[in-house]
mmCIF file as gemmi writes it, N, C-alpha and C atoms, coordinates in Angstrom:
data_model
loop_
_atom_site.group_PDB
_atom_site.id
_atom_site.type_symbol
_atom_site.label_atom_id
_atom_site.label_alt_id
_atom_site.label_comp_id
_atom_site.label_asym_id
_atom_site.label_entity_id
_atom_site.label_seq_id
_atom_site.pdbx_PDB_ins_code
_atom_site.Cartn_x
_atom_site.Cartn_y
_atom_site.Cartn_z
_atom_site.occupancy
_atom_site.B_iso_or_equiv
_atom_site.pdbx_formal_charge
_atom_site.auth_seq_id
_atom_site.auth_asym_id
_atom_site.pdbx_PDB_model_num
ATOM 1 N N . UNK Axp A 1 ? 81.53 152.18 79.318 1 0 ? 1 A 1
ATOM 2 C CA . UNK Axp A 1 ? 82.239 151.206 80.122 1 0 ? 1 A 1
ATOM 3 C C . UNK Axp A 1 ? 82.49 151.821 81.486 1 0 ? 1 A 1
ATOM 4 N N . UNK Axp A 2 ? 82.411 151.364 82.42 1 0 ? 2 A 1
ATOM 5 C CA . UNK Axp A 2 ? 82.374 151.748 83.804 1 0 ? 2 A 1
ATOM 6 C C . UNK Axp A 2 ? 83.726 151.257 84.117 1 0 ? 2 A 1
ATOM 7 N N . UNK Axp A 3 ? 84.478 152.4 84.792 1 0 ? 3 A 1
ATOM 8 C CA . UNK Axp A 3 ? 86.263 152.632 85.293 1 0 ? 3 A 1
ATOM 9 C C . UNK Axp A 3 ? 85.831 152.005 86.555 1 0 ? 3 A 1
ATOM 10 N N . UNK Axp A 4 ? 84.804 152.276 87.269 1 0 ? 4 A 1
ATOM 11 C CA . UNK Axp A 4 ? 84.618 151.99 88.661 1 0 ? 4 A 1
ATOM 12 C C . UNK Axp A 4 ? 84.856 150.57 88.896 1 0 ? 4 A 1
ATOM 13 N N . UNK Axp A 5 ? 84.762 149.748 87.993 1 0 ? 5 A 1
ATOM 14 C CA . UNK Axp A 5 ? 84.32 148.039 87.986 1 0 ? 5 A 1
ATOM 15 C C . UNK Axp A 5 ? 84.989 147.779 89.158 1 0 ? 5 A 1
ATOM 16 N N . UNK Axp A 6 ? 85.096 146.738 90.041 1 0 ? 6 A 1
ATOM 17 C CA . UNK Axp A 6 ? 86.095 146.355 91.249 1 0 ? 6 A 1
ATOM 18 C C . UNK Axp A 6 ? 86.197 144.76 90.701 1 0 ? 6 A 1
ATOM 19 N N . UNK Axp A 7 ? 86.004 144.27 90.052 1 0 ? 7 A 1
ATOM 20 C CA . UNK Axp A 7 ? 86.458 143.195 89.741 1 0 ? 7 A 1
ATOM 21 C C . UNK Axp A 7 ? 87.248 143.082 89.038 1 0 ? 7 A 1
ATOM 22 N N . UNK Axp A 8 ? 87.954 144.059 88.407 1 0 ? 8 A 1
ATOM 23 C CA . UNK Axp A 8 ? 89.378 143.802 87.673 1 0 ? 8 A 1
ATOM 24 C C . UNK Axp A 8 ? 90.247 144.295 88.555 1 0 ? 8 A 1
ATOM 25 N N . UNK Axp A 9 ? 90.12 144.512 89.349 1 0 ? 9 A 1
ATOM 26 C CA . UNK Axp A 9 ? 91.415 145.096 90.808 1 0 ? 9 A 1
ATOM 27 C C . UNK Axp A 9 ? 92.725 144.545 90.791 1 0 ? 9 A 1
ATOM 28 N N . UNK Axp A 10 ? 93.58 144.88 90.396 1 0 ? 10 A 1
ATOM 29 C CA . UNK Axp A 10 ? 95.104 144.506 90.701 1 0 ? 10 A 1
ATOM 30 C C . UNK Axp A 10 ? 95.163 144.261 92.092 1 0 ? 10 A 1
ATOM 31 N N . UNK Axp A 11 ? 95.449 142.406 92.53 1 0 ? 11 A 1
ATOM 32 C CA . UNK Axp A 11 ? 95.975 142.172 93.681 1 0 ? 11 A 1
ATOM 33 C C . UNK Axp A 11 ? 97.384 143.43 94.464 1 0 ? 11 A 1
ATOM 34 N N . UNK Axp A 12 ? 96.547 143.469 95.426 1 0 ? 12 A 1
ATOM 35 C CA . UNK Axp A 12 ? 97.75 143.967 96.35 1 0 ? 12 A 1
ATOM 36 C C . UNK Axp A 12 ? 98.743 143.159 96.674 1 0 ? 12 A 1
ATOM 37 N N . UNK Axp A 13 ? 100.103 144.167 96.957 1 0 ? 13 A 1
ATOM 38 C CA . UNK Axp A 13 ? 101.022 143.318 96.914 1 0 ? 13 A 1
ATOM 39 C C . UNK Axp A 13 ? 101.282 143.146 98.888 1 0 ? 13 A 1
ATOM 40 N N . UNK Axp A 14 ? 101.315 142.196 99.43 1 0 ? 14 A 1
ATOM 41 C CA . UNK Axp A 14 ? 101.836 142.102 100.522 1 0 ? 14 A 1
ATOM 42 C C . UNK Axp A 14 ? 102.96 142.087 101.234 1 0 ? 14 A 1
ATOM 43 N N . UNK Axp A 15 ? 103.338 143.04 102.139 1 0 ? 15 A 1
ATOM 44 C CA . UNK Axp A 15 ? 104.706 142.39 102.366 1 0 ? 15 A 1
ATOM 45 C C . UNK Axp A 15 ? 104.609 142.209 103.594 1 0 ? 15 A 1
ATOM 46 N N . UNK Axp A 16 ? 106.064 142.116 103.603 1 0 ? 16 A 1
ATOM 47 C CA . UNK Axp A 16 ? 106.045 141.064 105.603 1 0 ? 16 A 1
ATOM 48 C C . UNK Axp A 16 ? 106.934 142.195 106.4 1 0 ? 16 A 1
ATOM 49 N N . UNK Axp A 17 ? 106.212 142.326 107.536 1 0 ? 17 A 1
ATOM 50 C CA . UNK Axp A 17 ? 106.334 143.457 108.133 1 0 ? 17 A 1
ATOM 51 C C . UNK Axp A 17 ? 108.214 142.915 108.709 1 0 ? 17 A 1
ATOM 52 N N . UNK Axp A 18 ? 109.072 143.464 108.823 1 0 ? 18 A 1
ATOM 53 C CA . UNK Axp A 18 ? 110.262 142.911 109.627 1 0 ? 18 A 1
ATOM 54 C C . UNK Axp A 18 ? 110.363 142.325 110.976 1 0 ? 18 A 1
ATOM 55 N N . UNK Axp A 19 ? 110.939 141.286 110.797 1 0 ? 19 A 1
ATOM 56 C CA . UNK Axp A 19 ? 111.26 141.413 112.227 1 0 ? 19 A 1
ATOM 57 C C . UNK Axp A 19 ? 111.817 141.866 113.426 1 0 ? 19 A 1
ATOM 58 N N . UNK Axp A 20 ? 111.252 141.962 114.512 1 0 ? 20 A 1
ATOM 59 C CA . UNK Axp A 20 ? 111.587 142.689 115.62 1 0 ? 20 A 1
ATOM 60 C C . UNK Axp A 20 ? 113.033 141.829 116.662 1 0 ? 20 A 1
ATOM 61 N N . UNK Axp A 21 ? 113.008 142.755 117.432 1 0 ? 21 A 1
ATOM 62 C CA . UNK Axp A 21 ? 114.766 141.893 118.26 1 0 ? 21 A 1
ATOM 63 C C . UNK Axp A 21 ? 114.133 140.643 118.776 1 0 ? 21 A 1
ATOM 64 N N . UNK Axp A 22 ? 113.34 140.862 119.493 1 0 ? 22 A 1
ATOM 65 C CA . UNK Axp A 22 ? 112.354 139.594 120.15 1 0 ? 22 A 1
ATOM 66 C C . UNK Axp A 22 ? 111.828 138.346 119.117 1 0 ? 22 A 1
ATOM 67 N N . UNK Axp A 23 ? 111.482 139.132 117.817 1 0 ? 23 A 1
ATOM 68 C CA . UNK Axp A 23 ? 110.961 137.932 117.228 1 0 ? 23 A 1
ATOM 69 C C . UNK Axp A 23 ? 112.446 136.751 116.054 1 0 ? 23 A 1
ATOM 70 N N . UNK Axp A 24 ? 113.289 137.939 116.618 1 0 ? 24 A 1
ATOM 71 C CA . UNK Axp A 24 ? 114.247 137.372 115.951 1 0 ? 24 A 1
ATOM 72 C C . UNK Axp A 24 ? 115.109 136.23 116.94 1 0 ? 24 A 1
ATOM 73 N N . UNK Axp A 25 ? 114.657 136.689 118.358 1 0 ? 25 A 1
ATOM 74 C CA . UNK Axp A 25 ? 115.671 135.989 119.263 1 0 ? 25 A 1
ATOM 75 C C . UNK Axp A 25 ? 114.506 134.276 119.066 1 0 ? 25 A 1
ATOM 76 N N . UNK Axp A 26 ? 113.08 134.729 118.637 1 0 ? 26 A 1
ATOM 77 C CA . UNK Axp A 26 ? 112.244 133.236 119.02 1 0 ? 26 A 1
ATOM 78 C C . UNK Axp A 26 ? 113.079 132.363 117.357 1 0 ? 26 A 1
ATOM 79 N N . UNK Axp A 27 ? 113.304 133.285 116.274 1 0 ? 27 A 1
ATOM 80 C CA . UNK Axp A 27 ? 113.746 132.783 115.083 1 0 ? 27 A 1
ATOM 81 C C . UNK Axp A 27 ? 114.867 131.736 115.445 1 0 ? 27 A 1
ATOM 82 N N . UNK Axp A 28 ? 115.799 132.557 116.02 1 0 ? 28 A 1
ATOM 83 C CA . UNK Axp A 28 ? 117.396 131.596 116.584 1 0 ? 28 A 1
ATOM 84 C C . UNK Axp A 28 ? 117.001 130.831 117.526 1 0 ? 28 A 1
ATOM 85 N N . UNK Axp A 29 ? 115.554 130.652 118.282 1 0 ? 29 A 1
ATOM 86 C CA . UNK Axp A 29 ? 115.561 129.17 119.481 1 0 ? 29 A 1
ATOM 87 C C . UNK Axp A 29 ? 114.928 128.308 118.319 1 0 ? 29 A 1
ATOM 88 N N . UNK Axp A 30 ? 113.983 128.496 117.761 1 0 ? 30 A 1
ATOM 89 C CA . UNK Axp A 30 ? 113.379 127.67 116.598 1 0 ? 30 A 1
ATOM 90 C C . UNK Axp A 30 ? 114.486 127.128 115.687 1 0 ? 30 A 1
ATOM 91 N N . UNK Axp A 31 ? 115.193 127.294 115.467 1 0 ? 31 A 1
ATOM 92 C CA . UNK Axp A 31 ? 116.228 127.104 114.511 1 0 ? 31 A 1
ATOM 93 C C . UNK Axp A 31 ? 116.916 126.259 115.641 1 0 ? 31 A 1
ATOM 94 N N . UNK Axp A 32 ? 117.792 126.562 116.523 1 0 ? 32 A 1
ATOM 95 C CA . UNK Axp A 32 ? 118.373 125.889 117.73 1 0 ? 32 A 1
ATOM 96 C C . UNK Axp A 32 ? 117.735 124.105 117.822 1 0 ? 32 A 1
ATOM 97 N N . UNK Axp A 33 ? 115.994 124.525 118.091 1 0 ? 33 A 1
ATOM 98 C CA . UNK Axp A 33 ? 115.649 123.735 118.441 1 0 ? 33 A 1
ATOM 99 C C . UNK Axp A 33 ? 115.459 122.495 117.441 1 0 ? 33 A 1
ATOM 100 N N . UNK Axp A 34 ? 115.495 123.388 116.276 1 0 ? 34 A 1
ATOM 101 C CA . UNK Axp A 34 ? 115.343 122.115 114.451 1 0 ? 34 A 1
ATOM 102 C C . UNK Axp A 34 ? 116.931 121.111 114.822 1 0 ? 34 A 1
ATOM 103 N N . UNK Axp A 35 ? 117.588 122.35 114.897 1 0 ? 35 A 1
ATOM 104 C CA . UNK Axp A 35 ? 119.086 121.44 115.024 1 0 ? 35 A 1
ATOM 105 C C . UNK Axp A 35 ? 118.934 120.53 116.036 1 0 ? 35 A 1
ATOM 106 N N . UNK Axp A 36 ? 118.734 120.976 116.89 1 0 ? 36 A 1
ATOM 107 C CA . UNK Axp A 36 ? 119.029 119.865 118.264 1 0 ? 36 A 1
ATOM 108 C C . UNK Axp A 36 ? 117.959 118.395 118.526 1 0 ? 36 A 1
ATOM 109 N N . UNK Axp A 37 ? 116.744 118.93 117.361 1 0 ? 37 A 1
ATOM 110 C CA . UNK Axp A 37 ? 115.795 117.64 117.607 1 0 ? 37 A 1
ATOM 111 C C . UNK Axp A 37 ? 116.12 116.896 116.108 1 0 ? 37 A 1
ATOM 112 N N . UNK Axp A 38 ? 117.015 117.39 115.209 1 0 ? 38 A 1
ATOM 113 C CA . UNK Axp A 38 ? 117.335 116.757 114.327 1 0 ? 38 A 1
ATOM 114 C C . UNK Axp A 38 ? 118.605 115.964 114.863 1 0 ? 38 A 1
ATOM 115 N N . UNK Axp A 39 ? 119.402 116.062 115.968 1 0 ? 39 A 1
ATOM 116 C CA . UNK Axp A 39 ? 120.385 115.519 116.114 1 0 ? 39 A 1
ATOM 117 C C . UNK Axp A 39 ? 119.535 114.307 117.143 1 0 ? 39 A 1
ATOM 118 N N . UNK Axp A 40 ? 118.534 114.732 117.694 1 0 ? 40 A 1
ATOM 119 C CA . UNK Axp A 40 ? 118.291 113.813 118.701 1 0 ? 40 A 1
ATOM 120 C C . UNK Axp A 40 ? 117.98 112.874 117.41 1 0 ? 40 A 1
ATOM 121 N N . UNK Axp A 41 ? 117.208 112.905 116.279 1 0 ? 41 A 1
ATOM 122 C CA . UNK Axp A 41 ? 116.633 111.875 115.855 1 0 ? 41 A 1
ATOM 123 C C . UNK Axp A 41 ? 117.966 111.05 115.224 1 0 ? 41 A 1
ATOM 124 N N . UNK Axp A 42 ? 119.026 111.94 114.527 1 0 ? 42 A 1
ATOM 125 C CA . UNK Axp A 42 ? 120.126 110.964 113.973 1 0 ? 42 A 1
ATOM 126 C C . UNK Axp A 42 ? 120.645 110.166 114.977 1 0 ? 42 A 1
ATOM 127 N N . UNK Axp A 43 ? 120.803 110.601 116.434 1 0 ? 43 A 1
ATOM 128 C CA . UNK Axp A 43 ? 121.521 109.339 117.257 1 0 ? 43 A 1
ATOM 129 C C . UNK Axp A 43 ? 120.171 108.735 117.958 1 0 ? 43 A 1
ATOM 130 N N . UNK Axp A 44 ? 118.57 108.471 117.987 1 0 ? 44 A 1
ATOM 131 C CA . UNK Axp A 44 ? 118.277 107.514 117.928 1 0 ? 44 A 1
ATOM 132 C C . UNK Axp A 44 ? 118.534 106.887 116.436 1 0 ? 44 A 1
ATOM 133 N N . UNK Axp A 45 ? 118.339 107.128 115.484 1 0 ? 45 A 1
ATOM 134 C CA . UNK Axp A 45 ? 118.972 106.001 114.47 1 0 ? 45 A 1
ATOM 135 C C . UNK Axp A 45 ? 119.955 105.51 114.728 1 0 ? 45 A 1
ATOM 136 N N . UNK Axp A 46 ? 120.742 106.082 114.914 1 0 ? 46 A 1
ATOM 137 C CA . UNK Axp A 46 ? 122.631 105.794 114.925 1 0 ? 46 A 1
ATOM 138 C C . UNK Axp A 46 ? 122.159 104.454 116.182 1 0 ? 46 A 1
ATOM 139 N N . UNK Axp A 47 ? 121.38 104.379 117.182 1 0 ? 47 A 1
ATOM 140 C CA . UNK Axp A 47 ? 121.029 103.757 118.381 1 0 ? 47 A 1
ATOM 141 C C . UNK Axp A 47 ? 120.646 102.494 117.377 1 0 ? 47 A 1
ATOM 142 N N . UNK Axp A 48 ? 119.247 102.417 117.043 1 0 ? 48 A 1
ATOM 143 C CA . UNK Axp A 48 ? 118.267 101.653 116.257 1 0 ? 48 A 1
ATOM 144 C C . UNK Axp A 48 ? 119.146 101.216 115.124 1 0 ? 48 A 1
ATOM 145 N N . UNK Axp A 49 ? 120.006 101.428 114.206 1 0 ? 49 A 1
ATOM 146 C CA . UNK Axp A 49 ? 120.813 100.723 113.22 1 0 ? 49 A 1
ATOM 147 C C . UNK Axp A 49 ? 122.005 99.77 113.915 1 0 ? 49 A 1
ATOM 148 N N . UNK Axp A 50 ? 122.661 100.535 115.131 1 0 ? 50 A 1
ATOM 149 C CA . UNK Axp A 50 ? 123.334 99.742 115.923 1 0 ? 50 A 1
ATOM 150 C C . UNK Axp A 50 ? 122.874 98.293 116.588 1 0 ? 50 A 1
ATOM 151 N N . UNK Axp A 51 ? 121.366 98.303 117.134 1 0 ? 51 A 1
ATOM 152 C CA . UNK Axp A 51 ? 121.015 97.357 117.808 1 0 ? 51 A 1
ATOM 153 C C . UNK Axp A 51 ? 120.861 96.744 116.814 1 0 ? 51 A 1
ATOM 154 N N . UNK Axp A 52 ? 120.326 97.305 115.053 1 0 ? 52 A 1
ATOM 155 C CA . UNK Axp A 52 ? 119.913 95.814 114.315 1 0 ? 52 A 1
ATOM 156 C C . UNK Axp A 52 ? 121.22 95.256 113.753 1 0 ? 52 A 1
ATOM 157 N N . UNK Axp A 53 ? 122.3 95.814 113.67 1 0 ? 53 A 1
ATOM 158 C CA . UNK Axp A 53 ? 123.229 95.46 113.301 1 0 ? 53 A 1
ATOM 159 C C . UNK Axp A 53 ? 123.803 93.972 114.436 1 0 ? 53 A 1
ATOM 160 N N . UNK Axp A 54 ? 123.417 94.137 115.835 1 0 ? 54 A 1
ATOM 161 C CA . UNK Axp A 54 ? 123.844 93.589 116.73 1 0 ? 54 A 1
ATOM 162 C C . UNK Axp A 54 ? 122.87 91.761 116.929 1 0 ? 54 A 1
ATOM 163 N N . UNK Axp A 55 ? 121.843 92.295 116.599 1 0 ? 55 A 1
ATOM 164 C CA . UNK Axp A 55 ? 120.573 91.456 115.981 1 0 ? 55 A 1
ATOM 165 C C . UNK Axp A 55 ? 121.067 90.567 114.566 1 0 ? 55 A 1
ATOM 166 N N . UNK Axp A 56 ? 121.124 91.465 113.8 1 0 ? 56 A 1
ATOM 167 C CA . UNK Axp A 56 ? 121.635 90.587 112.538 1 0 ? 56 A 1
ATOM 168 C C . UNK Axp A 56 ? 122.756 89.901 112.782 1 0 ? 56 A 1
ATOM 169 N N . UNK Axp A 57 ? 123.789 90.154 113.793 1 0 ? 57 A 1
ATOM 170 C CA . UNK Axp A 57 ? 125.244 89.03 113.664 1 0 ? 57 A 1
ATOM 171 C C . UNK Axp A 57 ? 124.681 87.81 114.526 1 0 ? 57 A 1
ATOM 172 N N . UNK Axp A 58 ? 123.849 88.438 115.88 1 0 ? 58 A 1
ATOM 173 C CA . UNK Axp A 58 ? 123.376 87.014 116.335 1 0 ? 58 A 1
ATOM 174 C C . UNK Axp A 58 ? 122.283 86.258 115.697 1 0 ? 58 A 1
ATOM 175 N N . UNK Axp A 59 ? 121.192 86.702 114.64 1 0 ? 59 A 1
ATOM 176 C CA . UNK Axp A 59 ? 120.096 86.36 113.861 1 0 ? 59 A 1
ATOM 177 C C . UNK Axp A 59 ? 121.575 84.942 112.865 1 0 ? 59 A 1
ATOM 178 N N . UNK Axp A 60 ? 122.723 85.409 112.393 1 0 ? 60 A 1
ATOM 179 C CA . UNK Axp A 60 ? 123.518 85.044 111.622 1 0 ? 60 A 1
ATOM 180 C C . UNK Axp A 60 ? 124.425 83.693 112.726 1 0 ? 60 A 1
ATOM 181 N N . UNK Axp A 61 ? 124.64 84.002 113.236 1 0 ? 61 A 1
ATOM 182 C CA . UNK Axp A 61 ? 125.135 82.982 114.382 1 0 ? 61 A 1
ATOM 183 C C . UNK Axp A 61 ? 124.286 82.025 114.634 1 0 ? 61 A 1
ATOM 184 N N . UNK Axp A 62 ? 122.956 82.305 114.753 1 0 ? 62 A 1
ATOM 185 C CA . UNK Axp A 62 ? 121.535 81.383 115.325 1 0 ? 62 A 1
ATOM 186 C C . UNK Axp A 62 ? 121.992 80.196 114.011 1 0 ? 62 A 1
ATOM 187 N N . UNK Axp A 63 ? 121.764 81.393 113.065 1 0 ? 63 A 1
ATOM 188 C CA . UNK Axp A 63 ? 121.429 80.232 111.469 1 0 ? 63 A 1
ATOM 189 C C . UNK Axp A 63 ? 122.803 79.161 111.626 1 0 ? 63 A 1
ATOM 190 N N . UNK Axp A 64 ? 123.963 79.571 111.239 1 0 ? 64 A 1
ATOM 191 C CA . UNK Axp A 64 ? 124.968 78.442 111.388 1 0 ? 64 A 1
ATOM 192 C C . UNK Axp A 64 ? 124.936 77.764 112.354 1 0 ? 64 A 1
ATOM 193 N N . UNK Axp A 65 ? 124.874 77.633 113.879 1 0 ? 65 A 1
ATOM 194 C CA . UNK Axp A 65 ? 124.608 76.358 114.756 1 0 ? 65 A 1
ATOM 195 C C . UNK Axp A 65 ? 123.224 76.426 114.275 1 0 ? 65 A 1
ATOM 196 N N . UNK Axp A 66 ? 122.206 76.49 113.97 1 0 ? 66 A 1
ATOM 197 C CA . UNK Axp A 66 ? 121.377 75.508 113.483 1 0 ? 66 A 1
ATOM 198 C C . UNK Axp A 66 ? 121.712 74.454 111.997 1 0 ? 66 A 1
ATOM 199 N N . UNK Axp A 67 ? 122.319 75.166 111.859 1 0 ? 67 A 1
ATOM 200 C CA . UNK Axp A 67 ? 122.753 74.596 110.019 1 0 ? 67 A 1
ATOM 201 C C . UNK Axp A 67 ? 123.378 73.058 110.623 1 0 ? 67 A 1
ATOM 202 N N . UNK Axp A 68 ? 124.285 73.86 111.59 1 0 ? 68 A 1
ATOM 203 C CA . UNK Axp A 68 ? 125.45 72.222 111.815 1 0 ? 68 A 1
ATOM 204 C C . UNK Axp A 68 ? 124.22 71.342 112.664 1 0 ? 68 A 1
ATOM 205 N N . UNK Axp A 69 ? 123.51 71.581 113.588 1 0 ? 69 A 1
ATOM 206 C CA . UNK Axp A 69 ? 122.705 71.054 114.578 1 0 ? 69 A 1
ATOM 207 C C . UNK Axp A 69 ? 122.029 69.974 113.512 1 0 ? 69 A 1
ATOM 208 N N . UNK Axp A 70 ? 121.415 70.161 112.336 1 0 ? 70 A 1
ATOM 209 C CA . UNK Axp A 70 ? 120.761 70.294 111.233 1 0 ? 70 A 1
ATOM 210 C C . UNK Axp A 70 ? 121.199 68.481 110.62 1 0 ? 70 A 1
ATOM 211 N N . UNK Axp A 71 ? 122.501 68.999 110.545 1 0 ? 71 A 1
ATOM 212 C CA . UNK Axp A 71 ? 123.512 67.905 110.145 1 0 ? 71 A 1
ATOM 213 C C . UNK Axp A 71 ? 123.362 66.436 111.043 1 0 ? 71 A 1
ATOM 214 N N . UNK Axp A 72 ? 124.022 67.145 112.639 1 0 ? 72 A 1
ATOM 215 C CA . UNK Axp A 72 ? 123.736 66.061 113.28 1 0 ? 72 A 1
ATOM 216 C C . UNK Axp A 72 ? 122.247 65.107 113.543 1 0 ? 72 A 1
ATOM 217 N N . UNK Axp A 73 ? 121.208 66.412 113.639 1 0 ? 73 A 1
ATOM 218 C CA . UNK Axp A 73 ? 120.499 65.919 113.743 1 0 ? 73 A 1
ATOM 219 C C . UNK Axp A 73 ? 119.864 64.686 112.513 1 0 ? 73 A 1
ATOM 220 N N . UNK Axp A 74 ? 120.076 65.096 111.606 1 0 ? 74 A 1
ATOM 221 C CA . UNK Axp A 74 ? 120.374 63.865 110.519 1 0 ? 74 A 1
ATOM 222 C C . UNK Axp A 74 ? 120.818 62.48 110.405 1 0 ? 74 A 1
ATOM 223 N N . UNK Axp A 75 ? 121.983 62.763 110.747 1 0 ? 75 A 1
ATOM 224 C CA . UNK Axp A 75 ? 123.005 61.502 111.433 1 0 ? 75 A 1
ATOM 225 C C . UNK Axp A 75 ? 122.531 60.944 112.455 1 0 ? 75 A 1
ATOM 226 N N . UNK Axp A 76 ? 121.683 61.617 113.14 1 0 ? 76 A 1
ATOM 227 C CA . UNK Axp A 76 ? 121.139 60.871 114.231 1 0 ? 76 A 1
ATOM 228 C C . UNK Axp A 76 ? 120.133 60.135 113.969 1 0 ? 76 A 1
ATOM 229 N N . UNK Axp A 77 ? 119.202 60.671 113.664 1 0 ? 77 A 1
ATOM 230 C CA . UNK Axp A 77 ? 118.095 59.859 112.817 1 0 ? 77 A 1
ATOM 231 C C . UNK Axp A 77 ? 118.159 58.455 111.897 1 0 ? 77 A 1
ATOM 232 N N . UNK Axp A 78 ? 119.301 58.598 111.367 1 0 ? 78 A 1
ATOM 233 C CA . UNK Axp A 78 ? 119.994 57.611 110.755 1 0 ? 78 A 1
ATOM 234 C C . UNK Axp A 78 ? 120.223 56.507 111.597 1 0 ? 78 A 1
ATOM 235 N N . UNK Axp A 79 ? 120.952 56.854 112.702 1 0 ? 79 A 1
ATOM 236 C CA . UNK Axp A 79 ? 121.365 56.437 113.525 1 0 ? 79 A 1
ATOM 237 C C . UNK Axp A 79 ? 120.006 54.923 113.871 1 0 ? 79 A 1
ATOM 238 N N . UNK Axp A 80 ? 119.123 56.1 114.784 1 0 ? 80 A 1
ATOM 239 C CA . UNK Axp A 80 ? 118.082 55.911 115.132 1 0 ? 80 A 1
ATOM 240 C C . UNK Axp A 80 ? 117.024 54.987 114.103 1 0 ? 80 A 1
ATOM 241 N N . UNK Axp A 81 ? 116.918 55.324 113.16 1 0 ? 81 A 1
ATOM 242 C CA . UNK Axp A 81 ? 116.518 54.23 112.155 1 0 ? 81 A 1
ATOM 243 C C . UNK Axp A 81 ? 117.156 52.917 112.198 1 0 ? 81 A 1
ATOM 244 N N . UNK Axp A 82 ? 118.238 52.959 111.691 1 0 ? 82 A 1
ATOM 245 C CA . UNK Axp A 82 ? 119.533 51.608 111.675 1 0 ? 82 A 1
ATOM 246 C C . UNK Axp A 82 ? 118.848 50.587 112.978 1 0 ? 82 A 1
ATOM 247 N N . UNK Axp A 83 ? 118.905 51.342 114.341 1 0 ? 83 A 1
ATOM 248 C CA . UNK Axp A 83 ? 118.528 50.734 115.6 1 0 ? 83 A 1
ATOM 249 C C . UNK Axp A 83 ? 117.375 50.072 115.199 1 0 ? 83 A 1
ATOM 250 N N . UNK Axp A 84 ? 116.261 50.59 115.287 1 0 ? 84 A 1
ATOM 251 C CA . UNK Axp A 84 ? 114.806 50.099 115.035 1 0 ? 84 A 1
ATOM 252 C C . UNK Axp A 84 ? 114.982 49.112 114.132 1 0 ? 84 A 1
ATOM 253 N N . UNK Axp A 85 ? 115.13 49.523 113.018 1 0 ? 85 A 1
ATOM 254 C CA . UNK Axp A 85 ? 115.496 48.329 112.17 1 0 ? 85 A 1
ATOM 255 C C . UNK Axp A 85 ? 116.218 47.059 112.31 1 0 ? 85 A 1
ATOM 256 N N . UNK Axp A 86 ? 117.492 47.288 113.11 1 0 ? 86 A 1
ATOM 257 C CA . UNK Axp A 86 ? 118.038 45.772 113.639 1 0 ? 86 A 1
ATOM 258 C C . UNK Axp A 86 ? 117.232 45.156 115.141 1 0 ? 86 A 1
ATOM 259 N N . UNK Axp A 87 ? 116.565 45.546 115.605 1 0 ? 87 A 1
ATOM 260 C CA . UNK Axp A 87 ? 115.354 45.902 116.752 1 0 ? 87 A 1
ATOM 261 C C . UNK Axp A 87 ? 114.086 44.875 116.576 1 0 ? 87 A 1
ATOM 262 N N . UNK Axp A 88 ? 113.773 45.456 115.656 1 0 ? 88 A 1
ATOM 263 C CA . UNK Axp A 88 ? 112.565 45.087 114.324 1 0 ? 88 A 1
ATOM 264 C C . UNK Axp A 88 ? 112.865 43.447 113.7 1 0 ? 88 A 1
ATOM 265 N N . UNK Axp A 89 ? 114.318 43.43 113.102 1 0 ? 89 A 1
ATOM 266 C CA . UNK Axp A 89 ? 114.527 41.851 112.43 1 0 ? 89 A 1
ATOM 267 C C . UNK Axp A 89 ? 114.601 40.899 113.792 1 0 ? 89 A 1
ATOM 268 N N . UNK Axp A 90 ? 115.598 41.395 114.87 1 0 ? 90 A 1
ATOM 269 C CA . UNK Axp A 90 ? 115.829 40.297 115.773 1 0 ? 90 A 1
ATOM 270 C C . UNK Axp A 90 ? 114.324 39.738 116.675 1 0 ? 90 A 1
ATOM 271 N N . UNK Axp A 91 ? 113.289 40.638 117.004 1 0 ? 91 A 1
ATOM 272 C CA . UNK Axp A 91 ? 112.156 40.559 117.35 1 0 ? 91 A 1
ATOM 273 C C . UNK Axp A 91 ? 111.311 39.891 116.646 1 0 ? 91 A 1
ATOM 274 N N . UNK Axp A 92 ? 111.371 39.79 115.171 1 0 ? 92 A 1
ATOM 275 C CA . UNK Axp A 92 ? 110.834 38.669 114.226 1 0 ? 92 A 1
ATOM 276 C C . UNK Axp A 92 ? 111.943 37.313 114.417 1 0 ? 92 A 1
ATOM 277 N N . UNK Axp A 93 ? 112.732 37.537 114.607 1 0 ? 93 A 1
ATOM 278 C CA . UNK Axp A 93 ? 113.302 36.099 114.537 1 0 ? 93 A 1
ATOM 279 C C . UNK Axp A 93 ? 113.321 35.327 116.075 1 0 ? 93 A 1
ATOM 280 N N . UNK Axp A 94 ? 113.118 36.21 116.971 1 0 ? 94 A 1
ATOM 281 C CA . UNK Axp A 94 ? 112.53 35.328 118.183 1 0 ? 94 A 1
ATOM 282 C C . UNK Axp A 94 ? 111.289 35.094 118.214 1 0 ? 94 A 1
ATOM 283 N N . UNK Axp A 95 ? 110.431 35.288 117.51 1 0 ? 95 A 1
ATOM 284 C CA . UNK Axp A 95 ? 109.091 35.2 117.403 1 0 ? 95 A 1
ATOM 285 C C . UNK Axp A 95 ? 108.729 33.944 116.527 1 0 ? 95 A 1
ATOM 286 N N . UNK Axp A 96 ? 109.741 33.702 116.162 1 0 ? 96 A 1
ATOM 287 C CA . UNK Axp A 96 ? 109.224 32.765 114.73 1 0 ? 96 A 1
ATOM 288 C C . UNK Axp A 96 ? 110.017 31.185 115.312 1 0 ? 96 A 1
């Protein structure tokens, strides 16, 4: 049996060399910078949930004056029918 084989080789173990003052000062702007672009993104949300919130009360306002509009416009039609219709008989009876 051959000791020499290189294909049973125990992986080396790697390690990570330390960091230096410099690479530690880029560690704390990277980190700085996670925080500060994570805050930018919570207050555009905080922005973007605000405007739909502002959207949804007038989206909600639209619907009720249309609801009542809805109504009248009903009554009107009614209205408007009734007319035609007494419109309609008296126009046959001058005709006849």
């Amino acid at each position: 049996m051959d000791t020499n084989n290189n294909t049973f080789k125990r992986p080396q173990s790697k390690l990570q060399v330390p960091l230096q003052p410099a690479q530690l000062n880029k560690t704390s702007i990277n980190h700085n910078h996670h925080i500060f672009a994570k805050r930018r993104l919570y207050n555009s949300l905080n922005n973007q949930l605000s405007r739909l919130q502002r959207n949804m009360t007038n989206l909600e306002e639209n619907v009720e004056l249309t609801t009542s509009q809805l109504k009248n416009i009903q009554s009107f039609g009614l209205a408007h029918g009734a007319i035609f219709m007494a419109a309609n008989r008296i126009m046959r009876n001058d005709n006849s």
